[in-house]
BASE-587151 format. One record per residue: residue number from 1; x, y, z of N, C-alpha, C in turn. Coordinates in pm, 1 decimal, always signed. Example, Ala and Ser with C-alpha at 12.3 -4.5 7.8 and 13.67 -1.06 7.14 Angstrom:
2
  resi       n_u       n_v       n_w      ca_u      ca_v      ca_w       c_u       c_v       c_w
     1   +1319.0    -569.0    +780.0   +1230.0    -450.0    +780.0   +1320.0    -330.0    +780.0
     2   +1285.0    -225.0    +708.0   +1367.0    -106.0    +714.0   +1290.0      +3.0    +787.0
END
This chain:
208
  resi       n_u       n_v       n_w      ca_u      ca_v      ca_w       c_u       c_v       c_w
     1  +16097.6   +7965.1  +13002.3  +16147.9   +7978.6  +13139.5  +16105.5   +8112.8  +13196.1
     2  +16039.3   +8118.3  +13331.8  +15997.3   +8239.4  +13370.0  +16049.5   +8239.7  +13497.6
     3  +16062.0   +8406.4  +13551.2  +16165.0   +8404.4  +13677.2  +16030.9   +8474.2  +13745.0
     4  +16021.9   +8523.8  +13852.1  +15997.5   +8642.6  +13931.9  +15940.8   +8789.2  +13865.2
     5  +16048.8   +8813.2  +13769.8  +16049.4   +8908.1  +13709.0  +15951.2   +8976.3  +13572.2
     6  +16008.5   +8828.5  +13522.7  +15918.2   +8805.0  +13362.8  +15976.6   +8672.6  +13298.0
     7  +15944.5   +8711.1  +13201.1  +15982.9   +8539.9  +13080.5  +16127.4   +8630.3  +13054.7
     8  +16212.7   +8515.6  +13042.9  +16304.5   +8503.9  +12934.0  +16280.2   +8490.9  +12816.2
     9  +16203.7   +8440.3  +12761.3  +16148.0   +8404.7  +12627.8  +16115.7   +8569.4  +12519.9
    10  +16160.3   +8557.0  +12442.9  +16095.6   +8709.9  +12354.2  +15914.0   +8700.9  +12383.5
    11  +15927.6   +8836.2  +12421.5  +15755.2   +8910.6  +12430.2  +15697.7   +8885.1  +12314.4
    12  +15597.7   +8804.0  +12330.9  +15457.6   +8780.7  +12194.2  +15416.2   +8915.9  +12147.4
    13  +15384.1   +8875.2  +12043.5  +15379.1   +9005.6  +11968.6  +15283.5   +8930.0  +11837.0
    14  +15176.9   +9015.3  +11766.8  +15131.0   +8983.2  +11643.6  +15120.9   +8837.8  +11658.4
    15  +15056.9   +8803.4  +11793.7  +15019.0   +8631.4  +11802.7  +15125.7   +8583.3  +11823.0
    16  +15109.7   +8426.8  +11858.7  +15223.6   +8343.0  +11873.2  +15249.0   +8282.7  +11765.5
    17  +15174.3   +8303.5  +11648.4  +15227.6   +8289.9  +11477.8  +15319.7   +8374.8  +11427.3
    18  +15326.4   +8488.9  +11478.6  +15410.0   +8620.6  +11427.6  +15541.2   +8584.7  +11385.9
    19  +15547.3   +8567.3  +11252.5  +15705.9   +8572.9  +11257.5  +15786.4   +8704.0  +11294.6
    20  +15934.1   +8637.4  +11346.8  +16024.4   +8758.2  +11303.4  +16028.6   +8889.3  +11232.2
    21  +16029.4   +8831.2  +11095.8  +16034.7   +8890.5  +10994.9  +15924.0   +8957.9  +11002.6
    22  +15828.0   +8973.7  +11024.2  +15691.2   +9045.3  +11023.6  +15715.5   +9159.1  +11121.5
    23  +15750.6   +9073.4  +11267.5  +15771.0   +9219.5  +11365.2  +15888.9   +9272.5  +11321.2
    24  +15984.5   +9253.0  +11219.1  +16080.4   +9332.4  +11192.6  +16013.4   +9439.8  +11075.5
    25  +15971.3   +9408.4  +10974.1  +15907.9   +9500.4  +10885.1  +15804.4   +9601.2  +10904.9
    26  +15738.7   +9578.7  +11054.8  +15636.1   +9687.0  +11106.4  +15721.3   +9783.8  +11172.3
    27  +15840.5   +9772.8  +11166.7  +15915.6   +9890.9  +11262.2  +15980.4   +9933.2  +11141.0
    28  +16106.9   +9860.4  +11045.3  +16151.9   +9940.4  +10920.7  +16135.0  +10011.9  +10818.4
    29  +15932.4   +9956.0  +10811.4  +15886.2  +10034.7  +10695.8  +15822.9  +10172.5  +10766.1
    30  +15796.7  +10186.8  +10912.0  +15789.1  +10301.6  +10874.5  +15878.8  +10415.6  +10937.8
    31  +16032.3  +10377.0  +10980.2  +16150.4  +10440.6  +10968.1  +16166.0  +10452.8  +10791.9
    32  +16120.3  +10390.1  +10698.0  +16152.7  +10422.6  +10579.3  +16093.0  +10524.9  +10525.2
    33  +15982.9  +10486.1  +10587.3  +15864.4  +10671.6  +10559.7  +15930.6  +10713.3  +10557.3
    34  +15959.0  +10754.4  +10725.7  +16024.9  +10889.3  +10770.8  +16162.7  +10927.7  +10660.4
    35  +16234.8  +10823.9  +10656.5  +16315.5  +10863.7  +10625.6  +16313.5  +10913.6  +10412.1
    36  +16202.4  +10850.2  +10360.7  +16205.8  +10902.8  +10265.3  +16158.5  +11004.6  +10235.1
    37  +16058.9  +11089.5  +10312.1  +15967.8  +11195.3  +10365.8  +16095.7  +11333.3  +10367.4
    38  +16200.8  +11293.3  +10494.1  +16348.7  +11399.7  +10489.3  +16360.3  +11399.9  +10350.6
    39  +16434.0  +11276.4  +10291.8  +16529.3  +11236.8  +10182.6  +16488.5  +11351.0  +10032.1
    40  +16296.4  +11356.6  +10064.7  +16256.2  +11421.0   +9908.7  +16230.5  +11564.1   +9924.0
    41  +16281.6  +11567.1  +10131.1  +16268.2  +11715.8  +10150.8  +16389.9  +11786.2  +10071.3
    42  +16535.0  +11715.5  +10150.1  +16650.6  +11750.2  +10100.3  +16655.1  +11783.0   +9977.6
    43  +16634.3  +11656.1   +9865.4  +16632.0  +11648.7   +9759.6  +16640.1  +11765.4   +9642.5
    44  +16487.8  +11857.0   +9710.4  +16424.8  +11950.7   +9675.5  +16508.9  +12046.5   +9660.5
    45  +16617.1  +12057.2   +9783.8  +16739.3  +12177.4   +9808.4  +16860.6  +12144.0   +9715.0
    46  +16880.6  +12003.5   +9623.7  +16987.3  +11954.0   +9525.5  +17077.5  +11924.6   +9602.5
    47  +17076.0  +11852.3   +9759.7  +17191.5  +11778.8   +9804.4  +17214.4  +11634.1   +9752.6
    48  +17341.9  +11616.5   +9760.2  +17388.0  +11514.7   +9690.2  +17366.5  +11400.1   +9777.0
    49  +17317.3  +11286.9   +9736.5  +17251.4  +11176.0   +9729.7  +17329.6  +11089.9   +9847.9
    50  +17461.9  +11046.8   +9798.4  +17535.9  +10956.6   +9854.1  +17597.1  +10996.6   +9984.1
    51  +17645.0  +11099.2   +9985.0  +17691.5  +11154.8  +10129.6  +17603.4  +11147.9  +10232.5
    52  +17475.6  +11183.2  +10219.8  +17356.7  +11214.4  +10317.0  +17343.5  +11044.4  +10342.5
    53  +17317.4  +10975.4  +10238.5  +17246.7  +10839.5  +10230.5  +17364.5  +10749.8  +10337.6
    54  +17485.5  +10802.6  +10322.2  +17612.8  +10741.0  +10455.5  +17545.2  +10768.7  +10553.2
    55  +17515.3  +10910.8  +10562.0  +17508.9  +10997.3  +10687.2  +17378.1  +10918.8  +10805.1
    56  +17255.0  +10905.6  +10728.3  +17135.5  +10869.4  +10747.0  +17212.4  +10695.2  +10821.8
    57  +17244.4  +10637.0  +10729.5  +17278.5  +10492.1  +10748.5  +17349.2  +10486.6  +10881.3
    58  +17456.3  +10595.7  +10901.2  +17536.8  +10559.0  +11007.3  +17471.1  +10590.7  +11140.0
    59  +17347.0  +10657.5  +11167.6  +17295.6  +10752.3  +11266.5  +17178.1  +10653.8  +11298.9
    60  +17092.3  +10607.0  +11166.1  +17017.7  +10510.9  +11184.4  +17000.3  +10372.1  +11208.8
    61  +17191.8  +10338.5  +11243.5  +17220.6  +10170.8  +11267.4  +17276.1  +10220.4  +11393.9
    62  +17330.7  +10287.4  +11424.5  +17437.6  +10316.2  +11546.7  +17292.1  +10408.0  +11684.7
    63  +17192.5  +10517.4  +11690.6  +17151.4  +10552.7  +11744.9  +17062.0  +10497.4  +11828.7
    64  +16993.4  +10408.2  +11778.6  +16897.4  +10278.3  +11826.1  +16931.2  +10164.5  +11912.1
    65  +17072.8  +10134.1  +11901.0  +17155.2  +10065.2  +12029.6  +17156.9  +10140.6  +12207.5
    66  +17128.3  +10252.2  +12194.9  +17120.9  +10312.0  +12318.6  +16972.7  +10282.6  +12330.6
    67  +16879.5  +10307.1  +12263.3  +16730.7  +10221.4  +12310.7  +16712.7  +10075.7  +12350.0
    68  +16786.1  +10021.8  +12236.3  +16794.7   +9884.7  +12269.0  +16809.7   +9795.1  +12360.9
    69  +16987.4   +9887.9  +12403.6  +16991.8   +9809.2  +12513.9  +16974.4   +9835.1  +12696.1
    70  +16867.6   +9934.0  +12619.0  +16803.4   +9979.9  +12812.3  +16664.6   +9908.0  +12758.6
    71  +16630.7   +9898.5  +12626.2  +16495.7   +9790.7  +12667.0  +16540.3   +9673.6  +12633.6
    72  +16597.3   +9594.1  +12649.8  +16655.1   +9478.7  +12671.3  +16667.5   +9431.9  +12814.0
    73  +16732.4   +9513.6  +12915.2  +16749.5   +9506.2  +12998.3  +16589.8   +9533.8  +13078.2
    74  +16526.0   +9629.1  +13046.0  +16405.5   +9625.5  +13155.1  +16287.1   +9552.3  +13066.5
    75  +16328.6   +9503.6  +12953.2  +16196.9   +9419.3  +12893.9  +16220.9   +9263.8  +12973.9
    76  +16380.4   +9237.4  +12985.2  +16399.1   +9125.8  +13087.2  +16389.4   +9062.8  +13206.2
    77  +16373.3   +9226.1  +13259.6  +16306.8   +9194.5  +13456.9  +16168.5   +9271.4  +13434.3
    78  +16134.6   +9325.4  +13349.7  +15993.2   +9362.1  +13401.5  +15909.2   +9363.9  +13265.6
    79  +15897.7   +9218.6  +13205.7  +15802.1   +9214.4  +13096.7  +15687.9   +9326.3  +13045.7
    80  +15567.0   +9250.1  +13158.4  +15469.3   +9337.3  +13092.3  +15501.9   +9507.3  +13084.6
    81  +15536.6   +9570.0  +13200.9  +15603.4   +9690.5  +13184.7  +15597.0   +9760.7  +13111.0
    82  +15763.4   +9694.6  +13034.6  +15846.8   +9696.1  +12922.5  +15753.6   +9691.8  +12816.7
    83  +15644.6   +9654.4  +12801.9  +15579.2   +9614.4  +12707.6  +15483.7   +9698.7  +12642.1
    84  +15422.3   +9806.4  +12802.0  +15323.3   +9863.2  +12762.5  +15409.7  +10023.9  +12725.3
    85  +15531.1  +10049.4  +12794.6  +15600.1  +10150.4  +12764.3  +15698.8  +10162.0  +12631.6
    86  +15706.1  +10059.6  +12541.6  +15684.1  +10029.5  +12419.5  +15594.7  +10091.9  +12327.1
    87  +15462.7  +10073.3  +12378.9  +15326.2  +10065.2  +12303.8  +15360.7  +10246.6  +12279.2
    88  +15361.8  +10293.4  +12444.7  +15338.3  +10453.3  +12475.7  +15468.0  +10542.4  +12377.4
    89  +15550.9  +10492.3  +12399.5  +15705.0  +10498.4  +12317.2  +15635.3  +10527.8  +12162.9
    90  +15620.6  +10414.9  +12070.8  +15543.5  +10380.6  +11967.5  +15464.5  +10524.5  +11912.4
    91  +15353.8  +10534.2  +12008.8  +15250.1  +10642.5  +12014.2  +15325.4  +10751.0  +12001.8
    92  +15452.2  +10818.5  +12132.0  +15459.4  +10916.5  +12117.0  +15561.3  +10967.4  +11966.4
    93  +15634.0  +10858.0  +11926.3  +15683.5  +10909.2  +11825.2  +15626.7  +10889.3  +11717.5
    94  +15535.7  +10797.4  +11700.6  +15416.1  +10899.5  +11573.4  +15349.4  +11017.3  +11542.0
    95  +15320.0  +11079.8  +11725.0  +15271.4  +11190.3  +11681.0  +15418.0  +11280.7  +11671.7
    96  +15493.0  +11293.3  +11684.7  +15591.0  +11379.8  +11699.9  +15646.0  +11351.3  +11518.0
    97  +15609.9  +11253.7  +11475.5  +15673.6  +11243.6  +11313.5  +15556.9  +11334.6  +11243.6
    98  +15433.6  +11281.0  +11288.6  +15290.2  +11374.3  +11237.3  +15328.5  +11512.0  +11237.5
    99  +15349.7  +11576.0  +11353.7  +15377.5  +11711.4  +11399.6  +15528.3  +11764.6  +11291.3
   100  +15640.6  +11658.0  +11257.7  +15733.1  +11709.3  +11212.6  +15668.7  +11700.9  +11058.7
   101  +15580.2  +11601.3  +11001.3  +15554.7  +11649.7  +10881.4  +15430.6  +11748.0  +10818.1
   102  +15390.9  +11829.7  +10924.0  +15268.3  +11916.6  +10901.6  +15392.6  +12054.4  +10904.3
   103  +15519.7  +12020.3  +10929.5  +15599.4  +12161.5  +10905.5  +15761.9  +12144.4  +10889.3
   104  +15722.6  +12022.2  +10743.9  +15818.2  +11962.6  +10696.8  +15908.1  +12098.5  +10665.2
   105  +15831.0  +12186.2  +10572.4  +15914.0  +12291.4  +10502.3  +16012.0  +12368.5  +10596.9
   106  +15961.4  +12459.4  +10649.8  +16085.6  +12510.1  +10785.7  +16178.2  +12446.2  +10833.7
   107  +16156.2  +12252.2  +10891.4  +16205.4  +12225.0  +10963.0  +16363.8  +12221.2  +10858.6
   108  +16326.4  +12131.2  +10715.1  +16427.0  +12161.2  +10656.4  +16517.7  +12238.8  +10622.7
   109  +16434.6  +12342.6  +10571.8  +16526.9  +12501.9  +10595.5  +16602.2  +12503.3  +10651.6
   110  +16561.4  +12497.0  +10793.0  +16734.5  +12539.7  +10864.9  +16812.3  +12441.1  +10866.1
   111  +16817.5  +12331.1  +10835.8  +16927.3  +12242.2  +10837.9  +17052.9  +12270.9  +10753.8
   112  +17153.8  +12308.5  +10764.8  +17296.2  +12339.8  +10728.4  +17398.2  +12227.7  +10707.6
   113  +17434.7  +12206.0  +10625.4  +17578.0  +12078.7  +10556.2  +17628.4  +12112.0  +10485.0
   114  +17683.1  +12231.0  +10524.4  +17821.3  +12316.8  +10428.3  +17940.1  +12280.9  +10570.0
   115  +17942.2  +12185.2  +10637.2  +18009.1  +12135.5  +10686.5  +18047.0  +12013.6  +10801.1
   116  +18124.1  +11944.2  +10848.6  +18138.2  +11854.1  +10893.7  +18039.5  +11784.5  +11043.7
   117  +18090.9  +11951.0  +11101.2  +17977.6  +12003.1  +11243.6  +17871.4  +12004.9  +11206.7
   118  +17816.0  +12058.2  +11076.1  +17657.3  +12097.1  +11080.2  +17567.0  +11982.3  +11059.0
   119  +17656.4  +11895.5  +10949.6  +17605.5  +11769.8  +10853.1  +17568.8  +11703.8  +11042.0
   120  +17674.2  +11680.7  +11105.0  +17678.3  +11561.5  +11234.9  +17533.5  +11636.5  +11283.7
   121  +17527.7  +11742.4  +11324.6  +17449.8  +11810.7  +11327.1  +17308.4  +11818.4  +11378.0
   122  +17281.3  +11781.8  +11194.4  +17190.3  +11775.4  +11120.6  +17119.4  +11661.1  +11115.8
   123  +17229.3  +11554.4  +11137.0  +17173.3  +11424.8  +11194.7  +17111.5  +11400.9  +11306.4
   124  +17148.0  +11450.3  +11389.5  +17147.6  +11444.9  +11527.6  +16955.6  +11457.0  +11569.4
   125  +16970.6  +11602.7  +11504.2  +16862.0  +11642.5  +11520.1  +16748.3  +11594.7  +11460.5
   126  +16739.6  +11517.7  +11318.9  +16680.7  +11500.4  +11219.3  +16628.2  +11319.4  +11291.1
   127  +16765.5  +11277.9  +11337.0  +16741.6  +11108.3  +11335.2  +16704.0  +11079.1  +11458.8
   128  +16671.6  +11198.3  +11594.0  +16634.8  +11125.2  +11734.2  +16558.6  +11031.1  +11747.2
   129  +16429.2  +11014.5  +11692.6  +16339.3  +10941.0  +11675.8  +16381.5  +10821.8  +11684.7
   130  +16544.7  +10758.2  +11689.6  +16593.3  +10627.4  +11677.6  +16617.3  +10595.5  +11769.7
   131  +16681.2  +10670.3  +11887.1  +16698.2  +10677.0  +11988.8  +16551.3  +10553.8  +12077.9
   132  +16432.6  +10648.3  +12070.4  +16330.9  +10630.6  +12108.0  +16277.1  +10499.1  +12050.8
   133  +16324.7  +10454.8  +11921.7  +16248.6  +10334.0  +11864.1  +16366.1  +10211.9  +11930.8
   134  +16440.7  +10245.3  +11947.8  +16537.3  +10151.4  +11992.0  +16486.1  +10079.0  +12098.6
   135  +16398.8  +10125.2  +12196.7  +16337.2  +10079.1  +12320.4  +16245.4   +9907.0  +12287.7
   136  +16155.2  +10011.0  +12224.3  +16094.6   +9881.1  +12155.1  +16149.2   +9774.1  +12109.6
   137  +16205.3   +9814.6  +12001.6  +16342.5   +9674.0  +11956.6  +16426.0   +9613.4  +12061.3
   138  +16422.6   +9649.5  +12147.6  +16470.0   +9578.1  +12287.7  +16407.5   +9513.5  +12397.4
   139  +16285.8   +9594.8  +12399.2  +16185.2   +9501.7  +12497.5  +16125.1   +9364.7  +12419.2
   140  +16089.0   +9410.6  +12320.8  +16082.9   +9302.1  +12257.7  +16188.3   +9175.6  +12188.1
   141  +16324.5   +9165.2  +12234.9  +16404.1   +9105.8  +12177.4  +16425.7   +9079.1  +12050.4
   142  +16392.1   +9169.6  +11984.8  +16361.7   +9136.1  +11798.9  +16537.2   +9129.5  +11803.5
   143  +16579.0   +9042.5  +11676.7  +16733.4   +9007.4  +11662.2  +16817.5   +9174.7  +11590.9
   144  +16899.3   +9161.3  +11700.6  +16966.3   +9294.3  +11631.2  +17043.3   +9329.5  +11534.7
   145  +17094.5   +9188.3  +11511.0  +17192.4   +9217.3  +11361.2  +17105.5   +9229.4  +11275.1
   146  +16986.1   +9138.2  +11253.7  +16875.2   +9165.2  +11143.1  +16832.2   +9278.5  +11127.1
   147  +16772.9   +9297.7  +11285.8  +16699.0   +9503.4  +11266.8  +16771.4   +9574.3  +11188.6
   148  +16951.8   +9619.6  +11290.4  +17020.1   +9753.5  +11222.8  +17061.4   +9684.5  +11041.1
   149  +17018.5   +9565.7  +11025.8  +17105.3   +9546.8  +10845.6  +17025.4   +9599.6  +10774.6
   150  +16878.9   +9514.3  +10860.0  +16766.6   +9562.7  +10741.9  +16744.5   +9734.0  +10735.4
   151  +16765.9   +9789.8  +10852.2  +16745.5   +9926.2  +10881.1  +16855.3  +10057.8  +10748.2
   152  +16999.7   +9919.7  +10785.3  +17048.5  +10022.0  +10691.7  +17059.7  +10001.6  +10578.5
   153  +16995.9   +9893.8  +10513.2  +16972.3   +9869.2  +10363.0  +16872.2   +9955.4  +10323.6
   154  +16765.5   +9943.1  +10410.2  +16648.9  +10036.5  +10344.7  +16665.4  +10174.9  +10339.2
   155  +16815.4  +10219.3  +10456.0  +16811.4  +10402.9  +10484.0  +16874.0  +10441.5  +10390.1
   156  +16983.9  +10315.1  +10319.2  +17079.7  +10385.8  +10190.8  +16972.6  +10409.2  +10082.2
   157  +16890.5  +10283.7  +10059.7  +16806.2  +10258.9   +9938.8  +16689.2  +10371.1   +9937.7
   158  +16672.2  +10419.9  +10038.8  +16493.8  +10520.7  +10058.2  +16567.1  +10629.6  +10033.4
   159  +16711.0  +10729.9  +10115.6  +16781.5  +10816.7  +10096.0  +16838.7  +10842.7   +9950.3
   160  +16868.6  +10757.4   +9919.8  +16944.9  +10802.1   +9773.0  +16816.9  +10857.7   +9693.0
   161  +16717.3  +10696.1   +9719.5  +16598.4  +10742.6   +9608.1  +16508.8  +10843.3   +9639.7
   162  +16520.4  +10894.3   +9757.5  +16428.3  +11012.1   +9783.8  +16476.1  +11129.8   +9760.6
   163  +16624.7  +11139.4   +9749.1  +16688.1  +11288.8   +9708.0  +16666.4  +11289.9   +9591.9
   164  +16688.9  +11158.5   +9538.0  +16726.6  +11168.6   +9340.5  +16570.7  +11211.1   +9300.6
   165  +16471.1  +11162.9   +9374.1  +16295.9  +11214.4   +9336.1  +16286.6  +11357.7   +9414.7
   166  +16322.9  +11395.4   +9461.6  +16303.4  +11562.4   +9545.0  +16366.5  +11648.6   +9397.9
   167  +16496.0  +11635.4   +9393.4  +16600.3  +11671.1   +9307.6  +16526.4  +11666.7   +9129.4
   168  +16415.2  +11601.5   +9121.8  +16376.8  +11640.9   +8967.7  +16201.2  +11678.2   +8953.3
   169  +16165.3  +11661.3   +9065.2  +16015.6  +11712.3   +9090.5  +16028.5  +11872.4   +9161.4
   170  +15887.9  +11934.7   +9103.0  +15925.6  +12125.5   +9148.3  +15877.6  +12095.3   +9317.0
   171  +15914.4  +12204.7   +9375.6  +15877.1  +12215.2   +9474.9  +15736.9  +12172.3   +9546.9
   172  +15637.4  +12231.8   +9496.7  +15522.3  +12198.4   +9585.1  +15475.9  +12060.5   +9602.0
   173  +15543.9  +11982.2   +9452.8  +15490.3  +11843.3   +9467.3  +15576.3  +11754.7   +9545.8
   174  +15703.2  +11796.6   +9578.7  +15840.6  +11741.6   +9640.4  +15774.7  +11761.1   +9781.9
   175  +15745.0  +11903.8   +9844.6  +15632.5  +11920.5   +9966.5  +15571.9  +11801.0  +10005.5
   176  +15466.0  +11824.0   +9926.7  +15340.4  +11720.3   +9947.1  +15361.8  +11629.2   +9963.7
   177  +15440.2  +11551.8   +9863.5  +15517.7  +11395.7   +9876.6  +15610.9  +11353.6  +10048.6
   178  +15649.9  +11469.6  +10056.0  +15738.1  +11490.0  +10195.3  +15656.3  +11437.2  +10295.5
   179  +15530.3  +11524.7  +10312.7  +15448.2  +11546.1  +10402.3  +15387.2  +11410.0  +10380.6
   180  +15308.7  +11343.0  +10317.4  +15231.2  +11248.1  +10294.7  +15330.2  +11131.6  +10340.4
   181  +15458.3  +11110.6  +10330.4  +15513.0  +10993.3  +10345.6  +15489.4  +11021.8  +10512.2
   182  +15617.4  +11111.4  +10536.7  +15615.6  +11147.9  +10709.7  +15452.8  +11142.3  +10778.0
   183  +15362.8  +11176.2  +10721.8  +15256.2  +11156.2  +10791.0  +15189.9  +10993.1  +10769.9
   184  +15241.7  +10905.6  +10651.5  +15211.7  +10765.2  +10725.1  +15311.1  +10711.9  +10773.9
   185  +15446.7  +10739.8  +10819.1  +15541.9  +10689.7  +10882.9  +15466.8  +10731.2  +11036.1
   186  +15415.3  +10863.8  +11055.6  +15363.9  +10867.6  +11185.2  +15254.2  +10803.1  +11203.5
   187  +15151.3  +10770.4  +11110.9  +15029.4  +10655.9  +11134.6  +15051.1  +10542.9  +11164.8
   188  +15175.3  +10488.8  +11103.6  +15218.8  +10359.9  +11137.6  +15268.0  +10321.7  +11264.3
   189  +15340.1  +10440.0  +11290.8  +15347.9  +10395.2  +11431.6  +15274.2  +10432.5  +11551.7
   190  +15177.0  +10505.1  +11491.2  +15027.1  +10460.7  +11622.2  +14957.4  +10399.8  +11611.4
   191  +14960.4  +10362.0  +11513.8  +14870.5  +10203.0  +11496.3  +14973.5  +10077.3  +11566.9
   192  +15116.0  +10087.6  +11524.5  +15188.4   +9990.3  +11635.9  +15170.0  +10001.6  +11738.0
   193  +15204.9  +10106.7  +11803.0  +15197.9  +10132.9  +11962.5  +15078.1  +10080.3  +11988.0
   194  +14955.3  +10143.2  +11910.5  +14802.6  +10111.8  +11980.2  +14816.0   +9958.7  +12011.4
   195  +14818.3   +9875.6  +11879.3  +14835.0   +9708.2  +11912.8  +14913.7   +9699.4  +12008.8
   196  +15030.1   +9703.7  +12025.4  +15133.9   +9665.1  +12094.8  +15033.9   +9683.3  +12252.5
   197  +15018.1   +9818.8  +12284.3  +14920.4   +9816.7  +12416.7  +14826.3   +9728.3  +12391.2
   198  +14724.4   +9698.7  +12315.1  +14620.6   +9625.2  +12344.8  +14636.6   +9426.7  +12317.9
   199  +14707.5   +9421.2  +12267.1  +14777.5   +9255.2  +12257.0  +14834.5   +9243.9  +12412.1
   200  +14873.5   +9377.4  +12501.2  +14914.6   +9330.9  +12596.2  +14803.4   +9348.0  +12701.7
   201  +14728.4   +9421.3  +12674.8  +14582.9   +9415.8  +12777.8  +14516.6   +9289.6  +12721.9
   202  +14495.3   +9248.7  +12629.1  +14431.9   +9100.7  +12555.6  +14506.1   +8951.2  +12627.4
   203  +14607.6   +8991.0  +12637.1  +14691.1   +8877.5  +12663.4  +14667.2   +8836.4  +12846.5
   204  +14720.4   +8957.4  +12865.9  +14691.8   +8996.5  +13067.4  +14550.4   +8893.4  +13084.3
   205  +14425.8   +8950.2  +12998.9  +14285.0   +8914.6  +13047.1  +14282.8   +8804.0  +13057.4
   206  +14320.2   +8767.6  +12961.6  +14366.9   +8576.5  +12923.9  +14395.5   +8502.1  +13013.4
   207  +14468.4   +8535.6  +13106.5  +14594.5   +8474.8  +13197.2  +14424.6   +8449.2  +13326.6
   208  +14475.2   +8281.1  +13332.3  +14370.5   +8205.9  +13503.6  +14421.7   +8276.5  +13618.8
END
């Protein structure tokens, strides 16, 4: 059903074969980077596993609803749009994960959780990037109970296991590992964004 506006129908994506499940795993795995990239930063400093791994979970299911549901709403009246500001969305927070893991070490440093304020904090600052991915997951109608479950299965499971691997590897290799994840969590998502724009210039050309 199409209005004026755009389709009602969820935005094609990865073909009209694409499952679900597919456009759901190109967005979680590489929030899992990122997030295991922090997890083996922390690690490194001997924070404890389970507290953070709440912390991460609750910031990374709950922050992404404010993206969501403003691209929900303008992926619904203004499809293509919605679609290509997705792509740009996509792009810019890859390079901004790139940029955060070429100076993983500092950024960690100052992060403080010797208390309640700092930990909230610490999130805040650490998890924006969800904010921003939330858009996407909304223009595109991907199902939301699926996204935030799968999101926070993988943030407990990548968090725990990335502190408990920071926490017994020395420093420089805990680094490197940091950096290398965060920098394909940011590849991944310019390679999404890029598709995402060009499936929608591919698609446009298409159209009699």
């Amino acid at each position: 059903m199409r209005s004026e506006y755009g389709s009602l129908e969820p935005v094609a994506v990865f073909g009209e074969n694409g499952g679900v499940l597919t456009r759901i795993v190109a967005f979680v795995l590489p929030l899992g980077l990122d997030t295991l990239a922090i997890a083996i930063a922390l690690g490194l400093q001997g924070q404890s596993p389970l507290r953070l791994a709440l912390l991460f979970v609750v910031f990374e299911t709950t922050m992404p609803l404010i993206g969501i549901v403003i691209g929900s709403v303008v992926g619904l009246w203004f499809e293509t749009p919605a679609a290509y500001l997705s792509g740009l969305i996509l792009l810019a927070v890859g390079c901004h994960m790139v940029r955060e893991a070429r100076h993983r070490k500092s950024e960690v440093q100052r992060v403080g959780l010797d208390s309640l304020r700092r930990i909230i904090l610490a999130g805040l600052g650490i998890l924006m990037d969800e904010i921003a991915i939330g858009f996407p997951l909304g223009a595109l109608r991907l199902p939301i109970v699926a996204v935030l479950g799968a999101i926070a299965i993988q943030t407990f499971l990548v968090t725990v296991g990335g502190i408990l691997v920071g926490r017994k590897i020395n420093q420089r290799l805990g680094m490197q590992t940091s950096r290398l994840a965060g920098l394909a969590a940011g590849a991944a998502f310019l390679l999404l964004g890029g598709y995402l724009i060009m499936e929608r210039l591919f698609s446009q050309s298409n159209l009699p």
